[in-house]
mmJSON file of the N, C-alpha and C atoms, coordinates in Angstrom:
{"data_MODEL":{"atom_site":{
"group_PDB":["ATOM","ATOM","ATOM","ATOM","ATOM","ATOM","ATOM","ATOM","ATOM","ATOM","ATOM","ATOM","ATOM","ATOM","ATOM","ATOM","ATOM","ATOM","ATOM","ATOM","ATOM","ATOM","ATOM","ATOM","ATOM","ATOM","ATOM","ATOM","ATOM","ATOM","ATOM","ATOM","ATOM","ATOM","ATOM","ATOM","ATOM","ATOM","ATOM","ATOM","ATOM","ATOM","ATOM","ATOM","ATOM","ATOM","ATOM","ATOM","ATOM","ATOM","ATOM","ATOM","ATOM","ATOM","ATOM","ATOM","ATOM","ATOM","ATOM","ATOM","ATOM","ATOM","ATOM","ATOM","ATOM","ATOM","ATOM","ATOM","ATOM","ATOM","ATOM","ATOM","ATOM","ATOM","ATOM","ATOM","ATOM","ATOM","ATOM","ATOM","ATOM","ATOM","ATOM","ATOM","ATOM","ATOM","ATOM","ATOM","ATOM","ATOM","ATOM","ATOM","ATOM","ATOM","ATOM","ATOM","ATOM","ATOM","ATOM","ATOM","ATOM","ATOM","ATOM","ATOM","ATOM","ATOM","ATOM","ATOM","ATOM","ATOM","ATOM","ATOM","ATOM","ATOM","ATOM","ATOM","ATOM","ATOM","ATOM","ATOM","ATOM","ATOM","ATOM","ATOM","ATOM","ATOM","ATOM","ATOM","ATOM","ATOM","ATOM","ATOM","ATOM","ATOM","ATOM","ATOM","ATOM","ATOM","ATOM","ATOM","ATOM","ATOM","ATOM","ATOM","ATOM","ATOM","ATOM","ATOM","ATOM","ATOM","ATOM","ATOM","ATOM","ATOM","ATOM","ATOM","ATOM","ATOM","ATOM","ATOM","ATOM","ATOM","ATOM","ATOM","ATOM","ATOM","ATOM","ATOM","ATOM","ATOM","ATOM","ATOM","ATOM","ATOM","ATOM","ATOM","ATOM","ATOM","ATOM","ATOM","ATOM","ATOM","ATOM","ATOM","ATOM","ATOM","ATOM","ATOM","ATOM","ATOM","ATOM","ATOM"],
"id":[1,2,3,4,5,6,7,8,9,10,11,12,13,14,15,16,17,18,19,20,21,22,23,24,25,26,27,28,29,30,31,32,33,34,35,36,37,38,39,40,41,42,43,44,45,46,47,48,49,50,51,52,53,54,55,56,57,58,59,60,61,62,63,64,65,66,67,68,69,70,71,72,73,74,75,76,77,78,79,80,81,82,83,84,85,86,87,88,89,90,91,92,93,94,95,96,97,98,99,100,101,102,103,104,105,106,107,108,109,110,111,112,113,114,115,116,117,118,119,120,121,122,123,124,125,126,127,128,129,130,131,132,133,134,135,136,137,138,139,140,141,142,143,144,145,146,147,148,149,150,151,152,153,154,155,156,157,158,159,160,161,162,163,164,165,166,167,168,169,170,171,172,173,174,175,176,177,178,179,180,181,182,183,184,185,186,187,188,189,190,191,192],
"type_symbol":["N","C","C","N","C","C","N","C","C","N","C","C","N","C","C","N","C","C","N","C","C","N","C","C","N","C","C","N","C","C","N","C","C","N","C","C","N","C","C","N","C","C","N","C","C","N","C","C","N","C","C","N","C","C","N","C","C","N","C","C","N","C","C","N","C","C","N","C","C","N","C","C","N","C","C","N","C","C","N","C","C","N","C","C","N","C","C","N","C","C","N","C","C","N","C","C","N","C","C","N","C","C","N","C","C","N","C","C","N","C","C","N","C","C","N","C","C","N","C","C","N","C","C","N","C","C","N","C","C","N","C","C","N","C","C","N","C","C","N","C","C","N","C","C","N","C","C","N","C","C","N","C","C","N","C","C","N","C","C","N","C","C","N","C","C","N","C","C","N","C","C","N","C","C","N","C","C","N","C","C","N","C","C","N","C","C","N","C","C","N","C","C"],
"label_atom_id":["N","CA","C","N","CA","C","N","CA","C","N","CA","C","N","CA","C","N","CA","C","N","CA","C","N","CA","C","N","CA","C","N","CA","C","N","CA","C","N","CA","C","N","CA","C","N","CA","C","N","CA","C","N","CA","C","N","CA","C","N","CA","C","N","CA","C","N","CA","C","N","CA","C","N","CA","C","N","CA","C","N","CA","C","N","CA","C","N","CA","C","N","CA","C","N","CA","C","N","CA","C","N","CA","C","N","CA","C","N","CA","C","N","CA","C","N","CA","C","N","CA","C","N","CA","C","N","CA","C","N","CA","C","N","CA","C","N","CA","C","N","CA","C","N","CA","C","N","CA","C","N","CA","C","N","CA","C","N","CA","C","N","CA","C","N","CA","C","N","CA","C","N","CA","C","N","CA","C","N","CA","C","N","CA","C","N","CA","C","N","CA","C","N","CA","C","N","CA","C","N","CA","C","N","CA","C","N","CA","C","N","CA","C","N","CA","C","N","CA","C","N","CA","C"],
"label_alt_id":[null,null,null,null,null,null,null,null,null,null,null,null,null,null,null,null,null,null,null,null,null,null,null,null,null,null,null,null,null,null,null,null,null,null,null,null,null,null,null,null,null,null,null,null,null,null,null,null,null,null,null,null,null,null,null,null,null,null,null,null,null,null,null,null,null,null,null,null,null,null,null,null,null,null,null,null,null,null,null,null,null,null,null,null,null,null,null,null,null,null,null,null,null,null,null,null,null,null,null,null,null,null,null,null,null,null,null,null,null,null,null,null,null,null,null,null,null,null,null,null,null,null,null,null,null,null,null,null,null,null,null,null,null,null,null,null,null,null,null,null,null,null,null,null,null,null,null,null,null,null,null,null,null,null,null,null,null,null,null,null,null,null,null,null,null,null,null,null,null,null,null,null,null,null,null,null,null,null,null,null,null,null,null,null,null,null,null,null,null,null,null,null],
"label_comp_id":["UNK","UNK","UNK","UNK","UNK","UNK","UNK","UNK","UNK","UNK","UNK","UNK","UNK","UNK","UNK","UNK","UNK","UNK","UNK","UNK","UNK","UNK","UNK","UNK","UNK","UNK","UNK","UNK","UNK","UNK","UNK","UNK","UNK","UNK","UNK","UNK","UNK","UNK","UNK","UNK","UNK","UNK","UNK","UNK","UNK","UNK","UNK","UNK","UNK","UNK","UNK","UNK","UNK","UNK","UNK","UNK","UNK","UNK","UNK","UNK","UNK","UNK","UNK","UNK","UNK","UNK","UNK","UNK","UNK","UNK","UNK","UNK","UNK","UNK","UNK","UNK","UNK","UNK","UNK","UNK","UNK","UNK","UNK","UNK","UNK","UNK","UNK","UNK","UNK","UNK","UNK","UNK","UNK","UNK","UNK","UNK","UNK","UNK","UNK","UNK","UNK","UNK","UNK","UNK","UNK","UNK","UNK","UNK","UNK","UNK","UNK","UNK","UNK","UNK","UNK","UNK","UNK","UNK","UNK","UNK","UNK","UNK","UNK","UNK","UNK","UNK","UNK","UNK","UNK","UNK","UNK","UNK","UNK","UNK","UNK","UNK","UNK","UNK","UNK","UNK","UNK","UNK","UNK","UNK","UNK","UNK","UNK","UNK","UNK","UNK","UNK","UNK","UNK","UNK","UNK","UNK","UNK","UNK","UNK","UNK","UNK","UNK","UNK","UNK","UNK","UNK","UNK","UNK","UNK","UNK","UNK","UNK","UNK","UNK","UNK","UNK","UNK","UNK","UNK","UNK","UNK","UNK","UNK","UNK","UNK","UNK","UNK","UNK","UNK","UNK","UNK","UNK"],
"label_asym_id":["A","A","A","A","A","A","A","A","A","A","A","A","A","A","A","A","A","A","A","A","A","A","A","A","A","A","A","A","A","A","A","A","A","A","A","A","A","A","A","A","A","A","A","A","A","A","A","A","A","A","A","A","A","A","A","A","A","A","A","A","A","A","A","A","A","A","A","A","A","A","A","A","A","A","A","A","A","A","A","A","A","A","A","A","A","A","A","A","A","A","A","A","A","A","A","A","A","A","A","A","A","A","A","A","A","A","A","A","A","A","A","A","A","A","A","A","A","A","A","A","A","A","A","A","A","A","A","A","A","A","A","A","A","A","A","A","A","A","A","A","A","A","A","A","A","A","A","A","A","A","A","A","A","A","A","A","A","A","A","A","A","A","A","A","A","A","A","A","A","A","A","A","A","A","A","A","A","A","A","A","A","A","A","A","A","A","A","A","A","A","A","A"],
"label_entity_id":["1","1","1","1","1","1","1","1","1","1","1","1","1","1","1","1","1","1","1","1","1","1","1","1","1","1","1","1","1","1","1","1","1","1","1","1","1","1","1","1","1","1","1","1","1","1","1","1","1","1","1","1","1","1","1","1","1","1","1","1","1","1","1","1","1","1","1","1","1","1","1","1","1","1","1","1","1","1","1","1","1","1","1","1","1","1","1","1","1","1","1","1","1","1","1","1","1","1","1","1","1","1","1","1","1","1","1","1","1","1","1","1","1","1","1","1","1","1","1","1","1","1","1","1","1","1","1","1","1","1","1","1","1","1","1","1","1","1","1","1","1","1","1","1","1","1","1","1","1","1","1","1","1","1","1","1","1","1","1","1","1","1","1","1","1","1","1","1","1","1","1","1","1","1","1","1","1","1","1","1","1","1","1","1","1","1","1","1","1","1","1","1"],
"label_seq_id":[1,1,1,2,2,2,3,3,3,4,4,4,5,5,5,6,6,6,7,7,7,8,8,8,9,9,9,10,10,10,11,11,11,12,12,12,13,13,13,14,14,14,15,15,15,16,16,16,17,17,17,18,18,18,19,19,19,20,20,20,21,21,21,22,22,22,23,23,23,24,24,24,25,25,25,26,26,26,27,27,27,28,28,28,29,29,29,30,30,30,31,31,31,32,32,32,33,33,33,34,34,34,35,35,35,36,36,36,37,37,37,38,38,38,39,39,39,40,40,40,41,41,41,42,42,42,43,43,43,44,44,44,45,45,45,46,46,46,47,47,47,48,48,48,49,49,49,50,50,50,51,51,51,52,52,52,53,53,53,54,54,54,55,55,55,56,56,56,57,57,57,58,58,58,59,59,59,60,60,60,61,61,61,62,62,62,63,63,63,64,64,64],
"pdbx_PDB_ins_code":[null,null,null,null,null,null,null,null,null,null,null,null,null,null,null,null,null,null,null,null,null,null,null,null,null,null,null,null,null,null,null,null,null,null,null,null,null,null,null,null,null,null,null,null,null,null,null,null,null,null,null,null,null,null,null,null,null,null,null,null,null,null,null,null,null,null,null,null,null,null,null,null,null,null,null,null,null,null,null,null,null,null,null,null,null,null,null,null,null,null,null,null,null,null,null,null,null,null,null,null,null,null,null,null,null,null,null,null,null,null,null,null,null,null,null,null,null,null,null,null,null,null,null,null,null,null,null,null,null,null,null,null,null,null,null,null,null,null,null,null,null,null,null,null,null,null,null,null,null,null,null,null,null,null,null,null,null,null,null,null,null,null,null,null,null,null,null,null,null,null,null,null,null,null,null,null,null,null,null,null,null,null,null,null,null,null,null,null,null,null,null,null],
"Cartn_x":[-11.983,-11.332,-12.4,-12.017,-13.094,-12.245,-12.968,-12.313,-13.199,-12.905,-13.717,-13.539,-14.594,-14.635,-15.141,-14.775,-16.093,-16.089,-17.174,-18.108,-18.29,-17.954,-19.345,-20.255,-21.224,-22.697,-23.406,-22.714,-23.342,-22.94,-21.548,-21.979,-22.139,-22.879,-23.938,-25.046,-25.072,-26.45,-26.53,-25.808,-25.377,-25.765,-25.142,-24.952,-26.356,-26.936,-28.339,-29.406,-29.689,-30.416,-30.316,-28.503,-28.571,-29.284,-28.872,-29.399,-28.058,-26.962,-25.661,-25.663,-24.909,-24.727,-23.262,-22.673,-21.821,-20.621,-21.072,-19.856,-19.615,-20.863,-20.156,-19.269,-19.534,-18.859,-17.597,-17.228,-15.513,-15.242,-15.734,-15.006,-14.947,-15.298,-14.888,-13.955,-13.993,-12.377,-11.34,-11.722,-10.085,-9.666,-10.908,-10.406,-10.01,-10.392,-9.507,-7.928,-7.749,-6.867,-5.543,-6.123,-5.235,-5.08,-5.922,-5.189,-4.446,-3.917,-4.073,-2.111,-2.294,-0.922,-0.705,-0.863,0.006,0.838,-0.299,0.35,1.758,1.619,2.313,3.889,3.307,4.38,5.235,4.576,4.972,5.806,4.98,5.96,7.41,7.536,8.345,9.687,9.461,9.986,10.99,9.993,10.173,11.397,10.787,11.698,13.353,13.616,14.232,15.38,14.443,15.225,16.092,14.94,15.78,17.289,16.942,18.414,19.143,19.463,20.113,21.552,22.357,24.443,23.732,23.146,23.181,24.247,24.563,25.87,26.75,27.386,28.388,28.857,27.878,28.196,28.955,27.056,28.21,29.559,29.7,30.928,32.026,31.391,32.712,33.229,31.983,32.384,33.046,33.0,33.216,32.493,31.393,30.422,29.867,29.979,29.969,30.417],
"Cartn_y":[-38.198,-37.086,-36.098,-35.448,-34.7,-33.549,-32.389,-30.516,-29.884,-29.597,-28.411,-26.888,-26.313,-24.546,-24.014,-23.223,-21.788,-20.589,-20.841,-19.591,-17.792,-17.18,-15.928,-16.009,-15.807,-16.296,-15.148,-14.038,-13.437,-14.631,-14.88,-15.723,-17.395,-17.928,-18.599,-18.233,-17.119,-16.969,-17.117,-16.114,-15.919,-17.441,-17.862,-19.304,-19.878,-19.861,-20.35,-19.9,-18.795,-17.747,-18.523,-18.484,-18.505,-20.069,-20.766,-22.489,-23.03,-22.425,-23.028,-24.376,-25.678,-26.52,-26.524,-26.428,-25.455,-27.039,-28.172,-29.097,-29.092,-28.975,-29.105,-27.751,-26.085,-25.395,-25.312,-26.039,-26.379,-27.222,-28.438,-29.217,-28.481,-27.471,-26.856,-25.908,-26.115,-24.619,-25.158,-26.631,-27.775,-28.019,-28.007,-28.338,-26.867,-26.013,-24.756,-24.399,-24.294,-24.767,-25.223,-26.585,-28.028,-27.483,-27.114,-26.128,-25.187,-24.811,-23.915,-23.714,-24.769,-25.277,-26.641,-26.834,-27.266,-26.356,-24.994,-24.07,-23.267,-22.931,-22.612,-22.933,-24.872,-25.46,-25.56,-25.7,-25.426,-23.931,-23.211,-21.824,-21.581,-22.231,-22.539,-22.961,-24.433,-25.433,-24.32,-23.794,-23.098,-21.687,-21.336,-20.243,-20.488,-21.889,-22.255,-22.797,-23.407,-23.821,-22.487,-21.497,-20.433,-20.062,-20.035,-19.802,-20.433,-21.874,-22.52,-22.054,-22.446,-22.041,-20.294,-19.63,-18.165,-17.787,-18.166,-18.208,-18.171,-19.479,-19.698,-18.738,-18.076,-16.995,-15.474,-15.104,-14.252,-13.925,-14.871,-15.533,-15.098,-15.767,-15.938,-14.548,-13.695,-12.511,-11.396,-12.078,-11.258,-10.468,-10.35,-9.524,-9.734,-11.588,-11.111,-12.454],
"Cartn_z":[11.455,12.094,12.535,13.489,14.596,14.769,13.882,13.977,14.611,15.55,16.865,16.486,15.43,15.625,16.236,16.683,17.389,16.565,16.604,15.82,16.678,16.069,16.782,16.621,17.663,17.604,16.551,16.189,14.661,13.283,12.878,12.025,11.931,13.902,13.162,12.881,13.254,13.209,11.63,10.687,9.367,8.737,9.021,8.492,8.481,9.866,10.038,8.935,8.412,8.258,6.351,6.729,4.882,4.334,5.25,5.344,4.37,4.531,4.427,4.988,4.673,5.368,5.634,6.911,7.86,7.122,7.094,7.077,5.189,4.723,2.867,2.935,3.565,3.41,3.939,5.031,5.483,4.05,3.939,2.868,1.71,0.863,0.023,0.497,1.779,2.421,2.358,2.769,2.73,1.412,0.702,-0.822,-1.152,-1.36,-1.763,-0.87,-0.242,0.534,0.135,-0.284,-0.586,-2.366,-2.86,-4.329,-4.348,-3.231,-3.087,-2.859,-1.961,-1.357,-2.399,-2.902,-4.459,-5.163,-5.56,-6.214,-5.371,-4.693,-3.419,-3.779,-3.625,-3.519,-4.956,-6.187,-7.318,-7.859,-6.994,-7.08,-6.389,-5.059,-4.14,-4.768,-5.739,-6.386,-7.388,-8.008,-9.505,-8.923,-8.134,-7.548,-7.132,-6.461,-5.765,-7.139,-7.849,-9.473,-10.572,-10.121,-10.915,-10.33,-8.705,-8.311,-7.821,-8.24,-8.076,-8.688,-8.085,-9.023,-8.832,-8.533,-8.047,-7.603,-5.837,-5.433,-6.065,-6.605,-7.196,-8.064,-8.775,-9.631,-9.166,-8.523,-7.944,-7.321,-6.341,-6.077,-6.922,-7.927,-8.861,-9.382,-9.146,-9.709,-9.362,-7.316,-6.569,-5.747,-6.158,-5.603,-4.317,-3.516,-2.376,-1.731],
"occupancy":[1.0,1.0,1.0,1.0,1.0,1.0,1.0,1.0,1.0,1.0,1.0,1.0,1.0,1.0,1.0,1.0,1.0,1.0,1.0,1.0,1.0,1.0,1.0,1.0,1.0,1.0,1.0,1.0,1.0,1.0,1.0,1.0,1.0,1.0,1.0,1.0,1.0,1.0,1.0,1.0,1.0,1.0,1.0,1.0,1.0,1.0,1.0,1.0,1.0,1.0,1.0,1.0,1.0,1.0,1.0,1.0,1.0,1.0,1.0,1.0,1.0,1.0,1.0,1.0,1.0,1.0,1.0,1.0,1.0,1.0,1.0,1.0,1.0,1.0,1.0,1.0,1.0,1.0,1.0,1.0,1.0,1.0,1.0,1.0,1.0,1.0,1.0,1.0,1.0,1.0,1.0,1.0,1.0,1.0,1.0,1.0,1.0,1.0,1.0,1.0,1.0,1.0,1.0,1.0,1.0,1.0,1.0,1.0,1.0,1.0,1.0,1.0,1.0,1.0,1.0,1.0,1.0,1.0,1.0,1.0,1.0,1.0,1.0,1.0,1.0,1.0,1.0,1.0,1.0,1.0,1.0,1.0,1.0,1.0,1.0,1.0,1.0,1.0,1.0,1.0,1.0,1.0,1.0,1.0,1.0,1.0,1.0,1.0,1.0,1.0,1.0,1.0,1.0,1.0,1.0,1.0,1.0,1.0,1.0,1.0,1.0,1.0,1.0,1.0,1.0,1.0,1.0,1.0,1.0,1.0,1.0,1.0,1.0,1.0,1.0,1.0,1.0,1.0,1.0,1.0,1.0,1.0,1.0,1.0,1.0,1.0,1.0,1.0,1.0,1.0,1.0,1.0],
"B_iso_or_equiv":[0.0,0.0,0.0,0.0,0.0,0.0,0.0,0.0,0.0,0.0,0.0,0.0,0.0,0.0,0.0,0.0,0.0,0.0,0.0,0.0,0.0,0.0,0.0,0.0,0.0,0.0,0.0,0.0,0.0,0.0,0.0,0.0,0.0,0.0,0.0,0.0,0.0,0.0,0.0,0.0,0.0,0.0,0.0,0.0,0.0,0.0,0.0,0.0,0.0,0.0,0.0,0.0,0.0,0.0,0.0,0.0,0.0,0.0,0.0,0.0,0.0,0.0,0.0,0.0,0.0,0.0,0.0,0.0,0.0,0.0,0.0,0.0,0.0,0.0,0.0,0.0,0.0,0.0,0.0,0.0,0.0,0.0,0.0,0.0,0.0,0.0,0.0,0.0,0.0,0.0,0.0,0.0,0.0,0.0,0.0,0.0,0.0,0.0,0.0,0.0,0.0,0.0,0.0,0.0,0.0,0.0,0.0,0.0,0.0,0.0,0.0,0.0,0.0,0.0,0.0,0.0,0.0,0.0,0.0,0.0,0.0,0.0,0.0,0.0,0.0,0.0,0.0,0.0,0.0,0.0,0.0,0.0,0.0,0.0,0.0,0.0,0.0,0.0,0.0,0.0,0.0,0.0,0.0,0.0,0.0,0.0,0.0,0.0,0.0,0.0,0.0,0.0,0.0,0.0,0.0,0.0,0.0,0.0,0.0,0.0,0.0,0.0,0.0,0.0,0.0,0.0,0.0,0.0,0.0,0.0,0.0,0.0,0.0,0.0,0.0,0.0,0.0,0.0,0.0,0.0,0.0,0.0,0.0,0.0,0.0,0.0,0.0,0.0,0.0,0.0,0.0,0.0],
"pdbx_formal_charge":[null,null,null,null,null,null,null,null,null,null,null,null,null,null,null,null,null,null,null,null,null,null,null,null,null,null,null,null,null,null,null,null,null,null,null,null,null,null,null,null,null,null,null,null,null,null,null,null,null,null,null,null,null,null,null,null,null,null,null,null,null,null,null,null,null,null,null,null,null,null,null,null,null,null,null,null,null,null,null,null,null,null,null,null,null,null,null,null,null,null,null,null,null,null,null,null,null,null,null,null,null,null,null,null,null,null,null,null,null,null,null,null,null,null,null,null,null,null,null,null,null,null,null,null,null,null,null,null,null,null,null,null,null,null,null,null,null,null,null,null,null,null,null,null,null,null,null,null,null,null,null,null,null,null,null,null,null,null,null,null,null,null,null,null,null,null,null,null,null,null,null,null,null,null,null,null,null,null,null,null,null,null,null,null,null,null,null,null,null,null,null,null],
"auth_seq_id":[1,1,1,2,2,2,3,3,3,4,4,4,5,5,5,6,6,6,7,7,7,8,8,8,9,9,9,10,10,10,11,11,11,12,12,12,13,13,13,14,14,14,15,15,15,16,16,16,17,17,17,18,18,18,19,19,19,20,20,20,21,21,21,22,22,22,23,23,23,24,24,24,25,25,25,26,26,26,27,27,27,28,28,28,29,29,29,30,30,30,31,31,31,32,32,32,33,33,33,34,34,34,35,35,35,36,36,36,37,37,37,38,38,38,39,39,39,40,40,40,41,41,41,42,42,42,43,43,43,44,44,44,45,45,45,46,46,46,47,47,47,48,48,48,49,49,49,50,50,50,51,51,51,52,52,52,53,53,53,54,54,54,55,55,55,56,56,56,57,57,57,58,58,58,59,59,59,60,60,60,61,61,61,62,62,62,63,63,63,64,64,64],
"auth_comp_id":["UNK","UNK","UNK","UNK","UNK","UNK","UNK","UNK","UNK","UNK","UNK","UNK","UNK","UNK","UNK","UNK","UNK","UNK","UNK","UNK","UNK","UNK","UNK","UNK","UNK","UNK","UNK","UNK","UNK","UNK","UNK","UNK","UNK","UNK","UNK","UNK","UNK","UNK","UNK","UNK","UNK","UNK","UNK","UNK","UNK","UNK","UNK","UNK","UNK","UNK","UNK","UNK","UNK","UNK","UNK","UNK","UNK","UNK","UNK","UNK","UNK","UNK","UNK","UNK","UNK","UNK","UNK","UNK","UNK","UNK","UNK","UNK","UNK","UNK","UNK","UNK","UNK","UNK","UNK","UNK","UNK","UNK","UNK","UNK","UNK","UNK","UNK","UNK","UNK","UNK","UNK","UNK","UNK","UNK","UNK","UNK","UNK","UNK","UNK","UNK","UNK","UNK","UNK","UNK","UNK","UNK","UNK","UNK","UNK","UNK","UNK","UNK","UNK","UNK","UNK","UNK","UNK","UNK","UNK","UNK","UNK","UNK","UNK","UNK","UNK","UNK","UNK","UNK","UNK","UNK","UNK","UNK","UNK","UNK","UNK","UNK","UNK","UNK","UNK","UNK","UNK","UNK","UNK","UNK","UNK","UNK","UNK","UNK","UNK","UNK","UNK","UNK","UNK","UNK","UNK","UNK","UNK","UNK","UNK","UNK","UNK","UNK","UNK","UNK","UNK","UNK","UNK","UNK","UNK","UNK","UNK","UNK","UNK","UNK","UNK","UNK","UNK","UNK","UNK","UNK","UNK","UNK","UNK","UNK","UNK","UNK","UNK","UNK","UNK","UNK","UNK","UNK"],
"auth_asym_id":["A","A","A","A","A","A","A","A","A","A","A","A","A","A","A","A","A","A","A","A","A","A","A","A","A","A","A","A","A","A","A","A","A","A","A","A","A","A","A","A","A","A","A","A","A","A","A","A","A","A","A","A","A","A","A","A","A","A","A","A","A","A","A","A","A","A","A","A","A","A","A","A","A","A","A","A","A","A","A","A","A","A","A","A","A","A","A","A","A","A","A","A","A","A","A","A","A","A","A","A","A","A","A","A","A","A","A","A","A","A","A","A","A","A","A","A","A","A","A","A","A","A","A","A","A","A","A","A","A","A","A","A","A","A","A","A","A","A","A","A","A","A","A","A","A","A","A","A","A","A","A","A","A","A","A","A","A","A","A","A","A","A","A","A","A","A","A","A","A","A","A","A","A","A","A","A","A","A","A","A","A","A","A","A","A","A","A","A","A","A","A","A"],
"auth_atom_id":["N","CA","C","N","CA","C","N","CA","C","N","CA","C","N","CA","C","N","CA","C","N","CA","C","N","CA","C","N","CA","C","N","CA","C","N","CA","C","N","CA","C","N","CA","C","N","CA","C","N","CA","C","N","CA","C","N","CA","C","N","CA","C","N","CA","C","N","CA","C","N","CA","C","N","CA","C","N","CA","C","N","CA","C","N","CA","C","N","CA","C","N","CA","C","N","CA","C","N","CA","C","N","CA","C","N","CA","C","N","CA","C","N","CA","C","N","CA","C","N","CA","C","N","CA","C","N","CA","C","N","CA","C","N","CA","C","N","CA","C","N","CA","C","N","CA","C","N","CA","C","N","CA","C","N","CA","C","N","CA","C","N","CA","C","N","CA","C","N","CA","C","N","CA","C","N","CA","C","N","CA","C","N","CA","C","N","CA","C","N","CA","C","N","CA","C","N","CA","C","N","CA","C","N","CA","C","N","CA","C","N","CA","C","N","CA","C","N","CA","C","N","CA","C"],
"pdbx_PDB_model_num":[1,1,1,1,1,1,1,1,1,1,1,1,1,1,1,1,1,1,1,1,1,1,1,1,1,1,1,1,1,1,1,1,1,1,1,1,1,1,1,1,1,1,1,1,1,1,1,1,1,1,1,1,1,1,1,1,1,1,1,1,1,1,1,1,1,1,1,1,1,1,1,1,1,1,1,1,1,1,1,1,1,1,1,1,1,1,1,1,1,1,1,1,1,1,1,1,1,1,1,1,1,1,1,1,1,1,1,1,1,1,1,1,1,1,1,1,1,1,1,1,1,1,1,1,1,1,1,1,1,1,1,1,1,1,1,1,1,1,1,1,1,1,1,1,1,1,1,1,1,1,1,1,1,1,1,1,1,1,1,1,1,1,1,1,1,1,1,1,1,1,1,1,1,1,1,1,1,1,1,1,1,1,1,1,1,1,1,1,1,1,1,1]
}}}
């Protein structure tokens, strides 16, 4: 797979200067990222579980 960025020519310069290697530092961005959106998705899950039968309740109570 082939990802096309553009830079501002200040931080390549940045990049140059530091002697970063520009492709290990994306792959630790994808990998943070991709932890990132696990958790995300685990929170999503967890949220969605608490209010499950929510409705129904209130409902039941009248309230809306």
């Amino acid at each position: 797979m082939e990802i096309k960025i553009e830079l501002p020519n200040e931080l390549k310069e940045q990049i140059e200067i530091s002697g970063v290697k520009l492709s290990l530092l994306l792959q630790r961005l994808v990998k943070h990222l991709e932890e990132e959106r696990e958790m995300i998705d685990w929170s999503v899950k967890l949220q969605r579980a608490s209010r499950h039968g929510r409705y129904d309740e209130l409902k039941a109570k009248g309230l809306i």
